[in-house]
C-alpha positions in Angstrom: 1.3 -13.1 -4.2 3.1 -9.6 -3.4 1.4 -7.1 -1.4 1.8 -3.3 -1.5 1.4 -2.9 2.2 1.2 1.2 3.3 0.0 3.6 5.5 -2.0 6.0 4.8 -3.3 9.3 7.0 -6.4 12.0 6.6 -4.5 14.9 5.6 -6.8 17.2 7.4 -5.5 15.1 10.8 -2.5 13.4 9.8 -2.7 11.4 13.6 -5.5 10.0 11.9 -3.8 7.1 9.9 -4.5 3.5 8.3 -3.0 0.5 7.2 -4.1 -0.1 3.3 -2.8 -2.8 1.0 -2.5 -3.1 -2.9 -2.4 -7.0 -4.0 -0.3 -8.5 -7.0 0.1 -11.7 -8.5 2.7 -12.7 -10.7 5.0 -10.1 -10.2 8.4 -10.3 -8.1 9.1 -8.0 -5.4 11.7 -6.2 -7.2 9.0 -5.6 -9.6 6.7 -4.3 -6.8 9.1 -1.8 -5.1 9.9 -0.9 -8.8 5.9 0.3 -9.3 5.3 0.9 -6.2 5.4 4.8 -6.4 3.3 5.4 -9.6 0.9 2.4 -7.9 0.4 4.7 -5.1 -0.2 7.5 -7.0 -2.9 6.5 -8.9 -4.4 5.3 -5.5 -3.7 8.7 -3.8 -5.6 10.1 -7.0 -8.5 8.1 -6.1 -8.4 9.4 -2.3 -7.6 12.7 -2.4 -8.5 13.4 1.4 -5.1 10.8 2.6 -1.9 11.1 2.4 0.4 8.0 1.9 2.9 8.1 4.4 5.4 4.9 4.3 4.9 1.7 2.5 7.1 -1.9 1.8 6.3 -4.4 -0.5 6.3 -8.0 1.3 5.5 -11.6 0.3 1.7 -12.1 1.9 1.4 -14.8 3.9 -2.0 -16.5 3.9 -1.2 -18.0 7.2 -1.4 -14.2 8.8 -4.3 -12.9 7.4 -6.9 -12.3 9.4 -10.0 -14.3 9.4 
């Protein structure tokens, strides 16, 4: 599983900011920093109110998640 892990912050009070995630499964992470951009868009569309400011795509661990 690949996650599209970024943050995102109010744009009203950009001090105000989150960590958000997009999952995928059965796609490479080539493919995900390929998408990654119009993936975020689409989500940015959705919540017009934050801003995304940095983002990576990783491997997800279960092992890390929290409970």
């Amino acid at each position: 599983m690949i996650e599209l892990l970024f943050t995102a912050c109010l744009a009203s009070e950009p001090s105000q900011c989150e960590q958000r995630s997009l999952l995928f499964t059965d796609i490479t992470p080539m493919t995900c920093m390929m998408g990654a951009q119009p993936e975020l868009a689409k989500w940015q569309m959705t919540h017009p109110t934050f801003q995304v400011q940095k983002w990576q795509c990783r491997t997800l661990n279960l092992n890390e998640q929290d409970a």
